[in-house]
C-alpha positions, 0 to 999 in steps of 0.5 A, a space after each residue: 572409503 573411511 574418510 568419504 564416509 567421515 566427510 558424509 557423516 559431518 555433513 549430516 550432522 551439520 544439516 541436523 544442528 541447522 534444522 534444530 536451530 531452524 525450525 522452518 524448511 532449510 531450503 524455502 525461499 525467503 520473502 523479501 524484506 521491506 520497510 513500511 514507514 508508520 509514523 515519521 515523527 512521533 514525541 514517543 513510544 510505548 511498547 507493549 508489555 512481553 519478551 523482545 530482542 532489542 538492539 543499538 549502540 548498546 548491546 543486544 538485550 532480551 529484557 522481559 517487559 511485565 508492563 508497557 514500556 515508555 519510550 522517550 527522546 534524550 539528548 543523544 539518543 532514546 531513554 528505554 525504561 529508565 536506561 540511556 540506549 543510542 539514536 537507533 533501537 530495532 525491537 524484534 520478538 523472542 519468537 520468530 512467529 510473534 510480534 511487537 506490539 507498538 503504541 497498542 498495535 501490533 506488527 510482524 517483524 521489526 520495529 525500528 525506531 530512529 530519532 526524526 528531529 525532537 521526535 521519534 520516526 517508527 519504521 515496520 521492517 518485515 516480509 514483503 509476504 507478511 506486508 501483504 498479511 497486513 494490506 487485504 483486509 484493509 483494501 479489499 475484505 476476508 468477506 469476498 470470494 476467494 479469487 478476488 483475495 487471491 488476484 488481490 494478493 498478487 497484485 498487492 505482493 507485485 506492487 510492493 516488489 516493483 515499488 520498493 524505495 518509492 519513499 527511499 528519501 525518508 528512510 523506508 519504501 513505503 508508508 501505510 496509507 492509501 497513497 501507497 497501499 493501506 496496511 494495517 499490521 498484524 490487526 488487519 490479518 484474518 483467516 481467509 486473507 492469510 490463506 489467499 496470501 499463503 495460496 499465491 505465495 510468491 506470486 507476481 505479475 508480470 509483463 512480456 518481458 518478464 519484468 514486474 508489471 505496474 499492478 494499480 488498481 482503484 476501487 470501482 471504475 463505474 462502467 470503464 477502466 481508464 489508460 494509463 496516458 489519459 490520467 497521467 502525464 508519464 503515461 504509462 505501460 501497454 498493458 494499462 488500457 481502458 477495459 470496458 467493466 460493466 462489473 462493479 455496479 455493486 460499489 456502495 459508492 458507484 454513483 455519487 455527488 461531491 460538495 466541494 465548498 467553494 474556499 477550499 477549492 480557493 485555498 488548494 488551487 492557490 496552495 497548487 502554486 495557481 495566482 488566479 485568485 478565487 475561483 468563478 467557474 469550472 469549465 470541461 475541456 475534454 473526456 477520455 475515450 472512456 468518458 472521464 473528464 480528461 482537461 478542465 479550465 479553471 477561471 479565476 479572478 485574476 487569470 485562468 488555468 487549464 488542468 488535467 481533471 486527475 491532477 485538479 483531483 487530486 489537489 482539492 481532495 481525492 476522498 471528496 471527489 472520487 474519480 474524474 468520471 463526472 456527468 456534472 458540475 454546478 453552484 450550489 449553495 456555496 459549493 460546488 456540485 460534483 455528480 460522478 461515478 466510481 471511485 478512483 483514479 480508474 486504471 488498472 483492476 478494478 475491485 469491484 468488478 474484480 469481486 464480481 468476476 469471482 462472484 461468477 466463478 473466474 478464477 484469479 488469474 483470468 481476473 487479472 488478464 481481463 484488467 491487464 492485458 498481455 501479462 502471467 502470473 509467475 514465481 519471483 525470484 530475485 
């Protein structure tokens, strides 16, 4: 008995330090890490002034910064400061609820930064949760209701977790741009996106299969979302189909009309690896079921070219032309004249709509069944 009850006691006593040292739940679920790609090559650094942990070649230092620190490239690795560090440093905060402050910028986790040439690649390691923090506000915003922020929330989560390594080549899963998802650092968090973050903590989609569904989503699909197959030539899953979505009429950018000048339409077609020389007319071959355009057939001075609409997008500029959904093309002072609707390549959720929906009192998982069919949200682990 007495040497049960001295094995019990250790135990506690082991459980009491790790709570001290930890003061945070012992046994919640971790957030998985992910590495979001800030800049690949910049010729320095600044850091913001504060206490942080800094870590390289050299050893670990905690040093107490009253000023903003310039980081340089040297010869064989970083100049910190004054002091000579490796070809690697990760910058955490002292506090684990802190952040880095980067180029006037702040960020949760870590930052990494690694010699990328004669300059510098700056690279966010954090919490695919705290990845989220930073992604809503800049793909939706804290003004919507509070299912479209959750329905957001998860769909951004499971798209970070079914992508991750999608940049694998250049040393980290994600950039911060809209060809990934927007994301804007511990800046872009507020409020009512934290709480639909911390609602839907740990929530995902997924398939029939219990596999992490592919959860794209566009801006506003003006009046139909689109399939999968009839945008891109991988296709795409069973779940991605076109919804009929009479929602989203409250986009600013519903209806639009794109002036595309006629060189640069030249220049990206030629760049696209096209020889068919300057381009004379624009032809539509076929729409979707939907009604987008689905194949155009471009006609040039030496040649003619038969493109799908949503590549033709996006190699002339997917800002200036919004989505494949025309209703006309013309000439028109030296451009040419795009009229359209939505916004986006159209499959998936549709935000606006998605906003609309919760305007209406639908809760987010009926929002995220409406846009993708046969799929549950659930808890993830991994």
């Amino acid at each position: 008995m007495t040497g049960k009850w001295w094995h019990l006691d250790v135990r506690i006593f082991y459980l009491t330090i790790l709570i001290a040292l930890y003061p945070f739940p012992v046994f919640a679920a971790r957030s998985p890490l992910i590495r979001i790609g800030l800049n690949d090559s910049t010729p320095s650094v600044t850091l913001g002034f504060g206490t942080y942990r800094l870590t390289g070649i050299v050893s670990r230092r905690k040093p107490n910064y009253k000023e903003a620190v310039k980081i340089l490239p040297s010869k064989h690795g970083f100049i910190v400061n004054k002091e000579r560090w490796g070809k690697s440093i990760t910058i955490e905060p002292s506090d684990r609820n802190g952040v880095v402050v980067i180029n006037n910028r702040p960020f949760r986790g870590a930052i990494e930064l690694k010699r990328k040439g004669a300059g510098i690649r700056i690279i966010n390691r954090l919490s695919v949760e705290d990845y989220v923090r930073g992604v809503l506000q800049m793909e939706t915003s804290d003004k919507w209701p509070t299912q479209a922020l959750q329905a957001q929330a998860v769909i951004s989560r499971t798209y970070a977790l079914r992508n991750r390594r999608r940049h694998g080549r250049s040393g980290y899963d994600f950039c911060s741009q809209p060809h990934c998802q927007t994301y804007g650092g511990a800046a872009a968090e507020r409020k009512a996106t934290d709480a639909a973050v911390q609602r839907t903590r740990g929530e995902v989609l997924v398939d029939r299969k219990k596999k992490l569904a592919s959860t794209v989503y566009h801006s506003c699909c003006g009046g139909s979302t689109e399939s999968a197959e009839n945008v891109w030539e991988h296709g795409g899953q069973p779940y991605l189909k076109a919804t009929h979505c009479p929602w989203c009429k409250g986009s600013p950018r519903f209806n639009w009309v794109a002036k595309v000048p006629y060189g640069l339409v030249d220049e990206r077609i030629r760049s696209a690896g096209f020889p068919i020389g300057g381009v004379r007319a624009i032809g539509i071959l076929s729409h979707t079921p939907s009604g987008r355009v689905y194949k155009l057939r471009v006609y040039g001075e030496k040649g003619t070219e038969d493109i799908l609409a949503n590549r033709f997008r996006n190699i002339v500029d997917p800002a200036l032309i919004r989505s494949t959904f025309w209703s006309g093309i013309s000439k028109l002072d030296g451009a040419w004249q795009i009229h359209g609707q939505g916004w986006g390549h159209g499959v998936g959720l549709c935000q606006w709509g998605m906003k609309t929906l919760a305007d209406k009192n639908m809760s987010y998982g009926q929002i995220l069944r409406f846009y993708y069919r046969s799929v549950e949200v659930i808890d993830w682990e991994e």
